[in-house]
C-alpha positions in Angstrom: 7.2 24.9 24.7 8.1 24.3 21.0 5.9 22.1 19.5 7.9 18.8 17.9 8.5 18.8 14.2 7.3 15.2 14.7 4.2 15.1 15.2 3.4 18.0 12.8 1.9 16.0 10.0 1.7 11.8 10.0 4.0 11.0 7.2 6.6 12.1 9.7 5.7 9.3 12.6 4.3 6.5 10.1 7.0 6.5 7.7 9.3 5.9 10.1 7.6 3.1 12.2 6.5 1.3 8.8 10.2 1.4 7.6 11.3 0.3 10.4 9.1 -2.8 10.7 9.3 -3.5 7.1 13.2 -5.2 7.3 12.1 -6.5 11.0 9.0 -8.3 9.6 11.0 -9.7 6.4 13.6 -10.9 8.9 10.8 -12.8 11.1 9.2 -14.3 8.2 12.5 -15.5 6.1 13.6 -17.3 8.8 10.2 -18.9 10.2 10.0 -19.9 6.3 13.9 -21.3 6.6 12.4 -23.1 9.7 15.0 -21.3 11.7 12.1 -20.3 14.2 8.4 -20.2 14.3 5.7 -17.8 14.6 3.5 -17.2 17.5 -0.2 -18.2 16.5 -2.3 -21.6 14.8 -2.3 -20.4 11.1 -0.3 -20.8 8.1 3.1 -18.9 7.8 1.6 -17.1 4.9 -1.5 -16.2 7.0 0.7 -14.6 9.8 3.2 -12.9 7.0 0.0 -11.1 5.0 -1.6 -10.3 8.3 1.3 -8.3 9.1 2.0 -7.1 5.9 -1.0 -6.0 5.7 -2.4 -4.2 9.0 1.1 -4.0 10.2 3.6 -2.4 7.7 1.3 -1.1 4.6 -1.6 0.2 6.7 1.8 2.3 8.3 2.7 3.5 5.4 -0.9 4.3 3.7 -2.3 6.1 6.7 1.0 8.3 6.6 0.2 9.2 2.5 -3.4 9.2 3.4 -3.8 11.8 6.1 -0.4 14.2 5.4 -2.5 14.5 1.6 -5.5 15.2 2.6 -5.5 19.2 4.3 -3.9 19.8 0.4 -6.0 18.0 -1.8 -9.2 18.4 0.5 -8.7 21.5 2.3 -9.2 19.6 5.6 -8.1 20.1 8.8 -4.1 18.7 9.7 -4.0 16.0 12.1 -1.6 16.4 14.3 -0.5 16.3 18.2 -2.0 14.7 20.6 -4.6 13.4 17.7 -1.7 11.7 15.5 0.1 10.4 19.0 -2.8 8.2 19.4 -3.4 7.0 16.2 0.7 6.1 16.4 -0.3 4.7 20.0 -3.1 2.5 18.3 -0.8 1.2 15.6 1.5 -0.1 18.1 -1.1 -1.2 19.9 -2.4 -3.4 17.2 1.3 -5.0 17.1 1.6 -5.8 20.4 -1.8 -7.3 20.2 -1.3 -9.2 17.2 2.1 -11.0 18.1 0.8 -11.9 21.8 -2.8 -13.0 20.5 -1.8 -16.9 21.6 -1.7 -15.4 25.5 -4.9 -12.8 25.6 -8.4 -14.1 25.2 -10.7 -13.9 22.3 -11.4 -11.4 21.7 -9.4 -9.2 22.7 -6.4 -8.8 20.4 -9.1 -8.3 17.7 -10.3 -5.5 19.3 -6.8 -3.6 20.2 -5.9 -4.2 16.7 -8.7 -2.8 15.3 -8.9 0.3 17.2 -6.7 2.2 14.6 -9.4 2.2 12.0 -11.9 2.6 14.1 -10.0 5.7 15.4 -9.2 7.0 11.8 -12.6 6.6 11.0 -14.0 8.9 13.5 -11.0 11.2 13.0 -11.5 11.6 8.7 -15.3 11.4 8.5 -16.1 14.4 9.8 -13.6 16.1 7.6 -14.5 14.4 4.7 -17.9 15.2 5.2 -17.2 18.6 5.2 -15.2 18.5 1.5 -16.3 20.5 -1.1 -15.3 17.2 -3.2 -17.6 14.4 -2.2 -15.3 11.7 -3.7 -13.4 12.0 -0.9 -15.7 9.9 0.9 -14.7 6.7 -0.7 -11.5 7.1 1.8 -13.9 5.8 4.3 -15.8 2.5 2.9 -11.9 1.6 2.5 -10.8 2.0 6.3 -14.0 0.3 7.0 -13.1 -2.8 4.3 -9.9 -2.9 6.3 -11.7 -2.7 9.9 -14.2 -5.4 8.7 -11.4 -7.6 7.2 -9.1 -7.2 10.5 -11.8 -8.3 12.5 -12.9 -11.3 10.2 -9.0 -12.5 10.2 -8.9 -12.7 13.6 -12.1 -14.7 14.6 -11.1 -16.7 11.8 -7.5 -17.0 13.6 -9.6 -17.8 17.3 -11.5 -20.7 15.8 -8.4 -22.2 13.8 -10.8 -21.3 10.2 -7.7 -20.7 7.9 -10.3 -20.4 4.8 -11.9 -17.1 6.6 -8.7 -16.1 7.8 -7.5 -16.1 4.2 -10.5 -14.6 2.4 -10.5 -11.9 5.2 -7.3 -10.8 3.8 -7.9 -11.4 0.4 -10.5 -8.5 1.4 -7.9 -6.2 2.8 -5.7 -6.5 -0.3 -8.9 -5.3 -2.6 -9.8 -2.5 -0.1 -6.1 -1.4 -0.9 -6.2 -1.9 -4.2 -9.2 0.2 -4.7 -7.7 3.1 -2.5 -4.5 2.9 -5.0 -6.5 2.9 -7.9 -8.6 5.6 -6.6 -5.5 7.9 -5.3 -2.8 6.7 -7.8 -5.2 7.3 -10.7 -5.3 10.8 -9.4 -1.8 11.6 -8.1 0.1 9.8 -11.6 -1.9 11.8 -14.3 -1.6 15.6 -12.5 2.1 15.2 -11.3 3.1 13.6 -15.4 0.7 16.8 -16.6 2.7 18.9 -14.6 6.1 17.7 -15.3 5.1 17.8 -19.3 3.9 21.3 -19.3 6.7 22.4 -17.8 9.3 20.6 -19.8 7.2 21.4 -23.2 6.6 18.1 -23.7 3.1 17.6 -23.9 -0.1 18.2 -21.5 -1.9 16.4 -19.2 -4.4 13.7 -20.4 -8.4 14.4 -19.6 -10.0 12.6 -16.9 -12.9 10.5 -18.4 -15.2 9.8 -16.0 -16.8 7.2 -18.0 -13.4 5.4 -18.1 -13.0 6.2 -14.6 -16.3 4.6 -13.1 -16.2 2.0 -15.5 -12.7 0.7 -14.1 -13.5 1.0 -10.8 -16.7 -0.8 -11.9 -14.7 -3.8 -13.0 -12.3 -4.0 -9.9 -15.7 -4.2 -7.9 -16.7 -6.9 -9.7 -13.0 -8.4 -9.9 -13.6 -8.0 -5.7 -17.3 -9.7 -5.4 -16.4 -12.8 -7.5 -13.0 -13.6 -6.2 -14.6 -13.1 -2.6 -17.9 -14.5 -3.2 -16.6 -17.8 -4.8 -18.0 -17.2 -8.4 -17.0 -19.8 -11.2 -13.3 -19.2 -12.0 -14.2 -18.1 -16.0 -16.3 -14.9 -14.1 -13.9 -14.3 -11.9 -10.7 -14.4 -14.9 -13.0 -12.6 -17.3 -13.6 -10.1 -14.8 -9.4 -9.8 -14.3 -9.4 -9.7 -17.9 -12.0 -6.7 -17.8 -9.2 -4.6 -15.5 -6.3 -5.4 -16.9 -7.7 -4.0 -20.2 -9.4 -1.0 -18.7 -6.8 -0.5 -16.2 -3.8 -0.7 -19.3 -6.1 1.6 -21.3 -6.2 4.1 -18.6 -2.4 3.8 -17.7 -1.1 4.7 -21.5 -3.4 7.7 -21.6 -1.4 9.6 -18.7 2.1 9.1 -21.4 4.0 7.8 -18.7 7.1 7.3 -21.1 7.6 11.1 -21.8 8.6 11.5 -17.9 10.8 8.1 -17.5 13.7 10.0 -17.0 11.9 11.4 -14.0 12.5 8.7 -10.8 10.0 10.1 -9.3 7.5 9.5 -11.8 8.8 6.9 -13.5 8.3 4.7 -10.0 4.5 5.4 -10.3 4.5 4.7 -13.7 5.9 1.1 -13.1 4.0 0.5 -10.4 0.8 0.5 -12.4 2.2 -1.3 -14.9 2.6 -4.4 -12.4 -0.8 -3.8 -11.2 -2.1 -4.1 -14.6 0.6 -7.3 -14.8 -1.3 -8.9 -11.6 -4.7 -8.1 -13.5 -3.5 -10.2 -16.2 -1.8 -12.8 -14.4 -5.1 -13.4 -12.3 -6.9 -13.6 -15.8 -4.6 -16.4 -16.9 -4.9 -18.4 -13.5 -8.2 -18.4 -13.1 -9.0 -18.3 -17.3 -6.1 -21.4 -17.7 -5.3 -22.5 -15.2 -1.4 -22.4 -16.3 -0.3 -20.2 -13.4 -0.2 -20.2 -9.5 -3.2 -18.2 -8.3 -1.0 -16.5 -5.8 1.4 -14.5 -8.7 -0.9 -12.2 -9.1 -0.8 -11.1 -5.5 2.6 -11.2 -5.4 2.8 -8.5 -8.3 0.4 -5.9 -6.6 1.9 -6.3 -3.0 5.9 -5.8 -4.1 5.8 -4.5 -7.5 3.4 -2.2 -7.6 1.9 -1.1 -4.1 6.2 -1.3 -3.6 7.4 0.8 -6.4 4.3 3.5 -5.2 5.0 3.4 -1.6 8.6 4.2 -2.4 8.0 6.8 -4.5 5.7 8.6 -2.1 7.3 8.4 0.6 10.5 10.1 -1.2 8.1 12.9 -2.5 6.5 13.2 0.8 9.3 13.9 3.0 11.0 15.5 0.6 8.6 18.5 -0.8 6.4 18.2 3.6 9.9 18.8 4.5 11.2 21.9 2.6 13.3 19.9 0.4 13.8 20.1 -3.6 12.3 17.5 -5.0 15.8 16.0 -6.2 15.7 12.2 -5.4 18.8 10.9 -3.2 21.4 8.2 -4.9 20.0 5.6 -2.1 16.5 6.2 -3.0 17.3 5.2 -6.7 19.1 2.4 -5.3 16.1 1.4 -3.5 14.0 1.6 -6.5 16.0 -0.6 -8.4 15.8 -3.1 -5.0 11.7 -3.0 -5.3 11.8 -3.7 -9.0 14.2 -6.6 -8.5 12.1 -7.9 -5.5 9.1 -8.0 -7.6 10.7 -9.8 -10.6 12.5 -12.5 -8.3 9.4 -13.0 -6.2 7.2 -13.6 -9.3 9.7 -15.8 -11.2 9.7 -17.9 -7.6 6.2 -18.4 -8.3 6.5 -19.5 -12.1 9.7 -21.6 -11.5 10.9 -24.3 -9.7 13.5 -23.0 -7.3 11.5 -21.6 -4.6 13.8 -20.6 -1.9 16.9 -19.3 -3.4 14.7 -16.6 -5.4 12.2 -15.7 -2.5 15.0 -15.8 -0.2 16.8 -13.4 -2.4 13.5 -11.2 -3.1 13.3 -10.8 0.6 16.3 -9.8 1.3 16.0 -7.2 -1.7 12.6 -5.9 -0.4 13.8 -5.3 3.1 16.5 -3.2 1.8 14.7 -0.6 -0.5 13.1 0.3 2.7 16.3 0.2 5.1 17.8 2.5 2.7 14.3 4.8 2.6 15.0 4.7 6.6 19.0 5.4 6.8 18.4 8.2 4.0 14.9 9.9 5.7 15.2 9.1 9.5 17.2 12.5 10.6 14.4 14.5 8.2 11.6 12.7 9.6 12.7 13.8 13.1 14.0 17.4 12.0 12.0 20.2 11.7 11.6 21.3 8.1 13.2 24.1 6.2 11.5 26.8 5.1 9.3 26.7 1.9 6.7 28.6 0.1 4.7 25.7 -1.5 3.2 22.3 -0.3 2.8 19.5 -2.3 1.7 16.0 -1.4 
């Protein structure tokens, strides 16, 4: 029997379920937040919506970057077959666990919701033991932030604890955002080198590991104060700290040389909003003058958006046999993201509220529909033939 093409490499399964439940989630939340229906469970709206966002559609889409890069870029062994159908089987697992929680005891839907990471865990550190690199075992305190996080949300879901619930995801989104700095800050500088020495327009910048651990330094601390409660000043100096570091470190890779590269360009931008949110928290918590919340809002669509999009294009275009040549719906999407992000920040700094996060949406639902009408048959198709891999 001929092995499927889908389950050759995770990108394949996990892009399409996460793009798939991205419009379906949008559509559950705008209309529980229209008070057209409600949401199964005792917490906030918002605590439902990030749950889902979170352990639902992103960690979808990052274990599907995560594990198709990783035989590349750490020479480790493919997950595939009957390994990747349960990790798939797990995901779904979680989400049938997560939106029948009110009917299973505690605490059970934690458990088959948190199986995933567990299961990834076990899967990658064996593998990543086994690098050559041993930076590649940060990969794991990460899945373990996001197991520990999963597990907090939900006991602070059984015992009605919204605070815990929240701070338990606030943890997630840092466990994210220091696997995107830490893969991002990798991925953006090679593949602008690469594109500059072959155009003639330059070279790649120099890693600076000084630079490096120093900015990852600062996002730690960013993480323990916002977490741990710290005086607000700490907590918006330490913002402050990263969104100087992080802008520092962005410039150096020259990310205007390559804008009229989509695919680049859409990493570029996405760590310009990440250094946005750095600043935005600054001035919340420094101020005062904003909404705590904008800065989330600019990591989640602008900038973990604008990279998941651009991925997921390279991805399954260069795992797939495919020039990397980026479709006219993909732009199209891009453009969606961008807008999402702008209309769901000014909702946050404005006054009309529904009309713009109605519209932001509606806008972020789409760049992935499209991603999902343009990829689905490749996803599902075996790929053509090709001489070089590149994540």
């Amino acid at each position: 029997m001929i092995p499927s093409p889908f389950w050759a490499s995770a990108f394949r399964p996990f892009y399409l379920l996460g793009s798939l439940y991205a419009p379906l989630l949008a559509t559950l939340w705008l209309g529980a937040y229209l008070g057209l229906w409600q949401l199964p469970g005792a917490l906030p709206l918002k605590l439902l919506h990030a749950h889902e966002f979170i352990f639902g559609f992103a960690a979808a889409i990052i274990l599907g970057i995560v594990i198709t890069a990783l035989p590349s870029w750490a020479r480790t062994e493919e997950i595939e077959g009957g390994r990747l159908k349960l990790l798939v089987a797990l995901w779904l697992l979680g989400r049938i666990a997560f939106w029948t929680s009110a009917l299973l005891p505690a605490p059970l839907p934690a458990i088959l919701d948190c199986l995933l990471y567990a299961a990834a865990i076990a899967m990658l550190a064996p593998q990543l033991i086994a690098a050559k690199n041993r930076l590649y075992l940060l990969l794991l305190p990460v899945l373990g932030g996001l197991f520990i996080a999963n597990l907090l949300y939900y006991h602070g879901a059984a015992g009605g604890n919204a605070d815990l619930a929240g701070r338990a995801l606030r943890g997630a989104i840092y466990s994210i955002v220091v696997l995107y700095v830490l893969k991002g800050g990798v991925l953006a500088p090679i593949f602008t080198g690469n594109t500059l020495r072959e155009t003639g327009r330059g070279d790649q910048a120099p890693f600076v590991m000084a630079l490096e651990a120093t900015a990852l330094g600062a996002l730690l601390a960013l993480a323990a104060c916002d977490l741990g409660g710290a005086p607000r000043f700490w907590t918006g100096s330490a913002a402050l700290a990263c969104a100087l570091l992080y802008g520092w470190r962005s410039l150096r890779w020259q990310g205007w040389r390559v804008a009229d590269m989509p695919l680049l360009l859409t990493m570029h931008l996405g760590f310009a909003w990440l250094v946005l949110a750095y600043l935005l928290k600054a001035i919340a918590d420094l101020t005062g003058s904003l909404p705590e919340a904008a800065w989330l809002h600019a990591f989640t669509v602008g900038s973990l958006g604008l990279m998941m999009l651009g991925l997921m294009t390279r991805v399954s275009l260069r795992h797939t046999g495919r020039a990397l040549k980026v479709p006219p719906a993909m732009l199209a999407a891009y453009v969606a993201m961008f807008l999402a992000a702008t209309l769901r920040l000014a909702a946050s700094l404005t006054g009309y509220g529904v009309a713009l996060i109605g519209l932001s949406t509606l806008l972020w639902a789409g760049a992935f529909a499209l991603y999902l009408l343009q990829f689905a048959r490749i996803l599902v198709a075996p790929s053509l033939p090709r001489t070089t891999i590149e994540p």
